[in-house]
N, C-alpha and C positions, 0 to 999 in steps of 0.2 A: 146674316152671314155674307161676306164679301167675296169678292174675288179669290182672295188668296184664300182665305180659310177653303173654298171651294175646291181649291186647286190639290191640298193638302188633302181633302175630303180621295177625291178621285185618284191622286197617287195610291192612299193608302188601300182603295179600292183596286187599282193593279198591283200590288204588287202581294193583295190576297190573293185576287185571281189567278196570277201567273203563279206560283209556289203549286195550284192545284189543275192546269192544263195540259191534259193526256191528250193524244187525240180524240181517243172514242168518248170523249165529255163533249164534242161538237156535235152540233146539228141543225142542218138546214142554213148552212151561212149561202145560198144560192137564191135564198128571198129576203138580202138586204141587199140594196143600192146605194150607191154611193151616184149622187144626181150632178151637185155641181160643189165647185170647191176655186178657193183663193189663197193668194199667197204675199206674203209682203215683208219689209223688215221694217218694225218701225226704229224712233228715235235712239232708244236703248239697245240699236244692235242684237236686237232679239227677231229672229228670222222666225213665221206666224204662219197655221196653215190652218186654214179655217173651211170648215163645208156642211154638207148636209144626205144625210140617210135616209133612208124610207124601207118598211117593211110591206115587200109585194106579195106576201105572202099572204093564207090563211089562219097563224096562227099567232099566238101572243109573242114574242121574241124577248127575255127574261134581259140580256144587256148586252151591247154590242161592241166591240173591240175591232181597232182595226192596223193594219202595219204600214204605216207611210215611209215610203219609199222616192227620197230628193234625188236626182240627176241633174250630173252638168249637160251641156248643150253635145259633147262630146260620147257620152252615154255611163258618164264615171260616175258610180254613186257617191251620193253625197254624203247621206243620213238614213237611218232607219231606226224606226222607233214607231209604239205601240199609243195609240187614243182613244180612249173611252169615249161613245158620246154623249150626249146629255141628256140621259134618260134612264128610264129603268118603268120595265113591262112596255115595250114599244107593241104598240095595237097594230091589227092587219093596217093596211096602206098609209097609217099612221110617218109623221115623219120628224126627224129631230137633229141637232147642229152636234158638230164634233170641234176639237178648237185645241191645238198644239202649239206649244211658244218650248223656242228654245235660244239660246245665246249663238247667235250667228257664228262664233268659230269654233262651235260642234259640225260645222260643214267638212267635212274631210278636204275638199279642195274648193276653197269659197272662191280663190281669183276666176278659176274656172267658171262661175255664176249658174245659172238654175237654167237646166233646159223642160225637164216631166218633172211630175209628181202621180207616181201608183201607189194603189191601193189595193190591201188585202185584208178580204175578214176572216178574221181568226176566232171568232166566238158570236154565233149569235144562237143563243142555245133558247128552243121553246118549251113552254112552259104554260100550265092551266089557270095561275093567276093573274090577277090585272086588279089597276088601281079602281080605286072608287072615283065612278064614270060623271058625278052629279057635283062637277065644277063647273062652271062656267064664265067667262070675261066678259064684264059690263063696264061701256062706256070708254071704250079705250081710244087713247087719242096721243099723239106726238109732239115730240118741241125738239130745237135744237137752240143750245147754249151757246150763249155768247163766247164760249173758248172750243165752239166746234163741236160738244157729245152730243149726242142723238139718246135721246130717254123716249123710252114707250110708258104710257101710264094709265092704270086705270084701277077696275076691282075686280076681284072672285067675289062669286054669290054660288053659297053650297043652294042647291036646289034640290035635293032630296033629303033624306030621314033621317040620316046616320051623320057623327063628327067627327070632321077631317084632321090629319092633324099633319104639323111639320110641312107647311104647303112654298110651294115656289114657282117662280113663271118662267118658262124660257125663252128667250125671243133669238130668230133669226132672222136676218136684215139681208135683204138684196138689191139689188140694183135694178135700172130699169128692161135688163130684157131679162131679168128673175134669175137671174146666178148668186150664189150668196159671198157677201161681202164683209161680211161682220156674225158675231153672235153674245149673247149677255144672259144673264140669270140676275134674278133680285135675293134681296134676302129672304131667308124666311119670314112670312107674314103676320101680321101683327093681328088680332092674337094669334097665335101659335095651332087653339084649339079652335074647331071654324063648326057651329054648330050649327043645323037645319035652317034656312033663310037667312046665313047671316050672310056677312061682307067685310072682305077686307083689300086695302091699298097695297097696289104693288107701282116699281118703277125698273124698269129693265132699261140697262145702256148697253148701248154697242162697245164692246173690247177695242179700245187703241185706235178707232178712227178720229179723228177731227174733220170734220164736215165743210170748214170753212178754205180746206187747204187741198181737199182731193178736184181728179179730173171729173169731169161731168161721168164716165163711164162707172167709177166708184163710188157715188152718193149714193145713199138710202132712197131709197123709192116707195120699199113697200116693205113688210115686217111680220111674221107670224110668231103665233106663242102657241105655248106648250105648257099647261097645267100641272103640273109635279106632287102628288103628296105622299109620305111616308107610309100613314097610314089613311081609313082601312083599306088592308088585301084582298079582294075576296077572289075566288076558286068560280070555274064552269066557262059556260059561254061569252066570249067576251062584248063590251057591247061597239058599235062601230064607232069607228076615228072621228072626234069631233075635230073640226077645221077653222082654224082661226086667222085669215091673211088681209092685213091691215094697206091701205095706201098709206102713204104719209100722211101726215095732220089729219086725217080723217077716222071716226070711230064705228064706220059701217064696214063690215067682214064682206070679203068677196072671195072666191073659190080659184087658188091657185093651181096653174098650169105647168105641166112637167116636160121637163125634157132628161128621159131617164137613160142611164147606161148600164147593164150589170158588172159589175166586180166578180170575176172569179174567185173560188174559193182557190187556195193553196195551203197547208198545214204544216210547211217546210221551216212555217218562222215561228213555230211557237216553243221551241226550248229557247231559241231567241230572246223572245216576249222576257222569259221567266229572268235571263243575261242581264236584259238592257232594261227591264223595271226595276231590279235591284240593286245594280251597280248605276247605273244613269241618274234613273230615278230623283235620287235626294237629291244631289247638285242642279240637278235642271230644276226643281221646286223650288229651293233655297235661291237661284238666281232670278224666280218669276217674283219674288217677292219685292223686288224693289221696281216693279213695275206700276202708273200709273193709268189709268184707263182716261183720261183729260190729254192724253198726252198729243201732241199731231203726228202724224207718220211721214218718213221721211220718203219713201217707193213702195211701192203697190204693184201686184199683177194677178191677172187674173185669165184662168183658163176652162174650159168645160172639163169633165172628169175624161179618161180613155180606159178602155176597155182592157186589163188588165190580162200580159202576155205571158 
Protein backbone atom coordinates (compact mmCIF):
# COMPACT_ATOMS: atom_id res chain seq x y z
CA UNK A 1 0.00 0.00 0.00
CA UNK A 2 1.38 3.50 -1.03
CA UNK A 3 1.02 6.74 -0.20
CA UNK A 4 -2.21 7.57 -1.55
CA UNK A 5 -4.00 4.44 -1.00
CA UNK A 6 -2.81 5.40 2.77
CA UNK A 7 -4.23 8.63 2.58
CA UNK A 8 -7.58 7.51 1.22
CA UNK A 9 -7.33 4.81 4.15
CA UNK A 10 -7.25 7.73 6.94
CA UNK A 11 -9.69 9.98 5.19
CA UNK A 12 -12.26 7.42 5.23
CA UNK A 13 -11.04 6.83 8.85
CA UNK A 14 -12.09 10.61 9.74
CA UNK A 15 -14.79 10.98 8.31
CA UNK A 16 -16.33 7.66 10.30
CA UNK A 17 -15.05 9.09 13.22
CA UNK A 18 -16.36 12.56 12.86
CA UNK A 19 -20.21 11.60 11.82
CA UNK A 20 -19.83 9.74 15.76
CA UNK A 21 -17.99 12.65 17.96
CA UNK A 22 -20.06 13.76 21.06
CA UNK A 23 -18.28 15.12 23.52
CA UNK A 24 -18.65 12.82 26.30
CA UNK A 25 -17.08 9.95 23.62
CA UNK A 26 -13.59 11.86 24.81
CA UNK A 27 -11.23 10.96 27.26
CA UNK A 28 -8.16 11.77 28.70
CA UNK A 29 -6.94 14.08 25.60
CA UNK A 30 -4.53 15.72 28.51
CA UNK A 31 -1.94 12.57 28.16
CA UNK A 32 -1.21 13.32 24.56
CA UNK A 33 1.58 15.76 23.49
CA UNK A 34 2.20 17.12 20.63
CA UNK A 35 6.52 17.39 21.08
CA UNK A 36 7.68 19.00 17.81
CA UNK A 37 6.21 19.75 14.37
CA UNK A 38 7.36 21.26 10.79
CA UNK A 39 6.11 23.02 8.20
CA UNK A 40 6.67 23.61 4.49
CA UNK A 41 5.25 24.00 1.00
CA UNK A 42 6.78 21.74 -1.44
CA UNK A 43 6.94 21.89 -5.42
CA UNK A 44 3.19 21.16 -6.02
CA UNK A 45 2.07 24.13 -3.96
CA UNK A 46 0.73 21.92 -1.44
CA UNK A 47 1.46 23.61 2.06
CA UNK A 48 2.74 20.21 4.69
CA UNK A 49 2.46 20.06 8.26
CA UNK A 50 4.17 17.38 9.78
CA UNK A 51 4.86 16.33 13.59
CA UNK A 52 4.95 14.09 16.23
CA UNK A 53 2.84 12.73 19.53
CA UNK A 54 3.49 10.84 22.52
CA UNK A 55 1.26 9.33 25.03
CA UNK A 56 2.35 10.50 28.66
CA UNK A 57 -0.08 8.80 29.94
CA UNK A 58 -0.86 5.32 31.82
CA UNK A 59 -3.12 4.10 29.55
CA UNK A 60 -3.51 2.63 25.98
CA UNK A 61 -4.76 5.57 23.84
CA UNK A 62 -7.17 3.71 21.12
CA UNK A 63 -6.45 6.90 18.23
CA UNK A 64 -5.60 10.36 18.19
CA UNK A 65 -7.01 13.17 16.19
CA UNK A 66 -5.93 16.44 16.27
CA UNK A 67 -7.11 20.40 14.88
CA UNK A 68 -4.35 22.29 13.22
CA UNK A 69 -4.81 25.54 13.47
CA UNK A 70 -2.36 28.07 10.51
CA UNK A 71 -1.83 31.83 11.42
CA UNK A 72 -0.63 34.58 9.52
CA UNK A 73 2.21 36.71 11.27
CA UNK A 74 -0.63 39.21 11.91
CA UNK A 75 -2.77 36.48 14.07
CA UNK A 76 -5.36 35.90 10.97
CA UNK A 77 -6.30 32.30 10.68
CA UNK A 78 -5.38 30.70 8.04
CA UNK A 79 -6.65 27.10 8.08
CA UNK A 80 -8.11 24.56 10.15
CA UNK A 81 -8.55 21.23 9.82
CA UNK A 82 -8.44 17.82 11.69
CA UNK A 83 -5.12 14.93 11.40
CA UNK A 84 -5.18 11.54 12.45
CA UNK A 85 -1.77 10.37 13.33
CA UNK A 86 -0.27 7.34 12.40
CA UNK A 87 -1.17 4.84 14.67
CA UNK A 88 -3.77 3.01 16.20
CA UNK A 89 -3.46 1.47 20.16
CA UNK A 90 -0.77 4.35 20.97
CA UNK A 91 1.08 2.46 24.23
CA UNK A 92 1.90 4.60 27.62
CA UNK A 93 5.01 7.04 26.61
CA UNK A 94 4.79 5.40 23.41
CA UNK A 95 5.06 7.86 20.45
CA UNK A 96 3.96 8.39 16.56
CA UNK A 97 4.05 11.18 13.48
CA UNK A 98 0.96 12.98 12.34
CA UNK A 99 1.29 14.43 8.46
CA UNK A 100 -1.29 16.96 6.72
CA UNK A 101 -0.88 18.19 3.03
CA UNK A 102 -3.09 20.42 1.56
CA UNK A 103 -3.19 22.71 -1.71
CA UNK A 104 -1.62 25.96 -0.41
CA UNK A 105 -4.74 28.25 -1.64
CA UNK A 106 -6.80 26.45 1.06
CA UNK A 107 -4.79 29.22 3.02
CA UNK A 108 -7.58 31.86 3.57
CA UNK A 109 -4.97 34.66 3.27
CA UNK A 110 -1.65 33.02 1.87
CA UNK A 111 0.00 36.76 0.71
CA UNK A 112 -0.25 37.31 4.42
CA UNK A 113 2.30 33.97 4.85
CA UNK A 114 2.47 31.63 8.19
CA UNK A 115 3.21 33.26 11.46
CA UNK A 116 1.98 29.76 14.41
CA UNK A 117 0.77 26.76 13.91
CA UNK A 118 -1.78 25.22 17.12
CA UNK A 119 -2.84 22.37 18.07
CA UNK A 120 -5.86 20.74 19.54
CA UNK A 121 -6.75 17.20 20.59
CA UNK A 122 -9.93 16.32 20.09
CA UNK A 123 -9.99 12.46 20.47
CA UNK A 124 -7.59 10.50 22.26
CA UNK A 125 -10.02 7.96 23.73
CA UNK A 126 -8.43 5.00 26.15
CA UNK A 127 -9.05 1.81 25.83
CA UNK A 128 -7.91 -1.96 27.21
CA UNK A 129 -6.53 -3.22 24.03
CA UNK A 130 -3.24 -3.19 22.36
CA UNK A 131 -1.53 -4.75 19.49
CA UNK A 132 0.45 -7.81 19.53
CA UNK A 133 3.79 -6.57 21.40
CA UNK A 134 6.28 -9.47 19.69
CA UNK A 135 7.51 -7.44 16.61
CA UNK A 136 10.63 -6.32 16.48
CA UNK A 137 13.14 -4.44 13.82
CA UNK A 138 16.18 -6.10 12.72
CA UNK A 139 18.94 -4.75 11.04
CA UNK A 140 17.94 -1.39 9.95
CA UNK A 141 19.94 0.75 8.19
CA UNK A 142 19.71 4.01 5.64
CA UNK A 143 20.56 5.39 2.23
CA UNK A 144 19.73 8.35 0.43
CA UNK A 145 19.12 8.37 -3.38
CA UNK A 146 20.59 9.76 -5.97
CA UNK A 147 17.37 12.28 -6.61
CA UNK A 148 17.52 13.17 -2.79
CA UNK A 149 14.77 10.38 -0.89
CA UNK A 150 15.85 9.18 2.38
CA UNK A 151 14.60 5.34 2.67
CA UNK A 152 14.99 3.60 6.06
CA UNK A 153 15.26 -0.26 5.63
CA UNK A 154 15.40 -3.30 7.18
CA UNK A 155 13.13 -6.49 8.68
CA UNK A 156 10.36 -7.48 11.38
CA UNK A 157 11.12 -10.62 13.14
CA UNK A 158 7.72 -11.92 14.95
CA UNK A 159 9.48 -13.09 18.14
CA UNK A 160 6.62 -14.61 19.91
CA UNK A 161 3.77 -17.51 19.29
CA UNK A 162 1.09 -16.04 17.66
CA UNK A 163 0.55 -14.56 13.57
CA UNK A 164 0.65 -11.21 12.79
CA UNK A 165 -1.06 -10.08 10.09
CA UNK A 166 -1.46 -6.85 7.82
CA UNK A 167 1.89 -5.46 9.41
CA UNK A 168 3.60 -1.89 8.50
CA UNK A 169 6.43 0.45 9.77
CA UNK A 170 6.38 3.94 10.50
CA UNK A 171 9.21 6.06 10.40
CA UNK A 172 9.70 9.43 11.71
CA UNK A 173 12.73 11.51 10.56
CA UNK A 174 14.29 14.43 12.40
CA UNK A 175 16.82 16.73 12.31
CA UNK A 176 19.84 17.26 14.16
CA UNK A 177 18.77 18.79 17.43
CA UNK A 178 15.59 15.98 17.16
CA UNK A 179 12.61 18.00 15.82
CA UNK A 180 10.74 16.07 13.32
CA UNK A 181 11.12 16.91 9.73
CA UNK A 182 9.58 14.42 7.70
CA UNK A 183 7.52 11.26 8.15
CA UNK A 184 6.70 7.83 5.76
CA UNK A 185 4.89 4.34 6.20
CA UNK A 186 5.87 1.27 3.92
CA UNK A 187 3.54 -0.95 2.46
CA UNK A 188 2.22 -3.78 3.82
CA UNK A 189 4.78 -6.50 4.33
CA UNK A 190 5.25 -9.18 2.28
CA UNK A 191 3.78 -11.84 3.32
CA UNK A 192 0.93 -10.36 4.69
CA UNK A 193 0.79 -13.29 7.29
CA UNK A 194 4.05 -13.08 9.69
CA UNK A 195 4.27 -16.31 11.58
CA UNK A 196 6.34 -17.21 15.01
CA UNK A 197 10.20 -16.50 13.99
CA UNK A 198 9.64 -15.34 10.74
CA UNK A 199 10.75 -12.09 8.86
CA UNK A 200 9.79 -9.79 6.58
CA UNK A 201 11.34 -6.61 4.47
CA UNK A 202 10.25 -3.14 4.86
CA UNK A 203 11.46 0.30 3.34
CA UNK A 204 10.17 3.47 4.74
CA UNK A 205 10.73 7.00 2.86
CA UNK A 206 10.40 10.22 4.10
CA UNK A 207 7.17 12.30 2.41
CA UNK A 208 8.30 15.27 -0.06
CA UNK A 209 11.99 15.91 1.19
CA UNK A 210 14.93 15.75 -1.14
CA UNK A 211 17.94 15.55 0.81
CA UNK A 212 20.13 16.86 -1.85
CA UNK A 213 18.47 20.42 -2.04
CA UNK A 214 17.64 21.19 1.94
CA UNK A 215 19.60 23.54 4.40
CA UNK A 216 21.89 21.76 6.88
CA UNK A 217 19.01 22.48 9.71
CA UNK A 218 16.47 20.29 7.58
CA UNK A 219 18.48 17.06 6.71
CA UNK A 220 17.70 13.77 8.28
CA UNK A 221 19.83 12.87 11.12
CA UNK A 222 18.10 10.37 12.84
CA UNK A 223 14.76 8.27 12.32
CA UNK A 224 12.47 6.06 14.48
CA UNK A 225 9.87 3.40 13.54
CA UNK A 226 6.78 2.25 14.67
CA UNK A 227 5.55 -1.33 14.27
CA UNK A 228 1.82 -1.41 13.07
CA UNK A 229 -0.18 -4.67 12.73
CA UNK A 230 -3.91 -5.16 12.11
CA UNK A 231 -4.04 -8.05 13.73
CA UNK A 232 -3.90 -9.77 16.74
CA UNK A 233 -5.71 -7.40 19.36
CA UNK A 234 -5.40 -8.59 22.61
CA UNK A 235 -7.22 -7.07 25.90
CA UNK A 236 -5.48 -6.51 29.73
CA UNK A 237 -2.25 -5.03 30.63
CA UNK A 238 -0.52 -3.46 28.17
CA UNK A 239 3.14 -4.20 27.68
CA UNK A 240 5.67 -1.23 27.75
CA UNK A 241 6.64 1.04 24.60
CA UNK A 242 9.32 -0.51 22.67
CA UNK A 243 11.72 2.37 21.34
CA UNK A 244 13.25 2.27 17.96
CA UNK A 245 15.70 5.59 17.16
CA UNK A 246 18.03 5.15 14.43
CA UNK A 247 21.19 7.69 13.41
CA UNK A 248 21.56 7.91 10.00
CA UNK A 249 23.28 5.01 8.04
CA UNK A 250 23.63 3.25 11.07
CA UNK A 251 21.57 -0.02 12.33
CA UNK A 252 22.24 0.31 16.20
CA UNK A 253 19.04 1.87 18.19
CA UNK A 254 19.76 4.62 20.70
CA UNK A 255 17.11 6.10 23.16
CA UNK A 256 15.60 9.31 22.10
CA UNK A 257 15.44 12.57 23.99
CA UNK A 258 12.40 14.73 24.44
CA UNK A 259 11.71 18.14 24.56
CA UNK A 260 7.91 17.99 25.47
CA UNK A 261 5.05 20.60 25.46
CA UNK A 262 1.30 19.73 26.52
CA UNK A 263 -1.46 20.66 24.05
CA UNK A 264 -4.64 21.63 25.79
CA UNK A 265 -7.58 19.89 25.42
CA UNK A 266 -10.45 22.22 23.95
CA UNK A 267 -13.89 20.36 22.59
CA UNK A 268 -15.04 23.63 20.85
CA UNK A 269 -13.93 22.26 17.34
CA UNK A 270 -15.39 18.99 17.12
CA UNK A 271 -18.81 19.60 15.33
CA UNK A 272 -16.15 21.31 13.20
CA UNK A 273 -14.13 18.04 12.67
CA UNK A 274 -17.55 16.39 11.51
CA UNK A 275 -17.96 20.16 8.77
CA UNK A 276 -14.40 20.09 7.51
CA UNK A 277 -14.07 15.94 7.19
CA UNK A 278 -16.91 15.86 5.03
CA UNK A 279 -17.06 18.77 2.92
CA UNK A 280 -13.08 19.32 2.66
CA UNK A 281 -12.32 16.07 3.04
CA UNK A 282 -12.63 14.40 -0.63
CA UNK A 283 -11.08 17.49 -2.46
CA UNK A 284 -8.02 17.72 -0.20
CA UNK A 285 -7.48 13.75 -0.98
CA UNK A 286 -8.29 13.83 -4.71
CA UNK A 287 -5.59 16.85 -4.96
CA UNK A 288 -2.99 14.68 -2.65
CA UNK A 289 -3.02 12.25 -5.38
CA UNK A 290 -0.97 13.76 -7.81
CA UNK A 291 1.66 14.11 -5.31
CA UNK A 292 5.22 12.54 -5.66
CA UNK A 293 7.27 11.55 -2.70
CA UNK A 294 10.95 12.10 -5.16
CA UNK A 295 9.73 15.26 -5.51
CA UNK A 296 12.40 18.36 -4.03
CA UNK A 297 10.81 21.04 -1.97
CA UNK A 298 10.77 24.35 -2.77
CA UNK A 299 10.73 26.14 1.29
CA UNK A 300 10.71 24.54 4.51
CA UNK A 301 10.23 25.93 8.19
CA UNK A 302 10.37 24.62 11.14
CA UNK A 303 9.22 25.54 14.61
CA UNK A 304 8.96 23.69 18.30
CA UNK A 305 5.36 22.98 19.10
CA UNK A 306 3.61 26.10 21.68
CA UNK A 307 1.50 25.48 24.28
CA UNK A 308 -1.93 25.88 23.22
CA UNK A 309 -3.89 29.28 24.38
Amino acid sequence: MGKRAFHLLVLLALLSLSLNLVPCGLSQPENVRVLSYDWYVDRYDFFVVVGEVQNVGSSVIDSVILIVEVYAPDGTLQLRLPVQAFVKYLLPQQKAPFYMDVISSSLQSRELGIGNIDFTIVQANVTDSYQYPNLEVKDASSIVTAEGVYWASGKVQNTGNRTARDIQVIGTFYNASGSVVAAGYSDILSPASLGPSGTASFKVGAFDTNQTELPSYHKISSYSLLIQAKEPVLTGTPPSSPSYLYPTNSSSPSNPSDSNQLISFSPRFLYFVVFVAVILGITATALVLRKRMSEPVYSRKSKSSRKKK
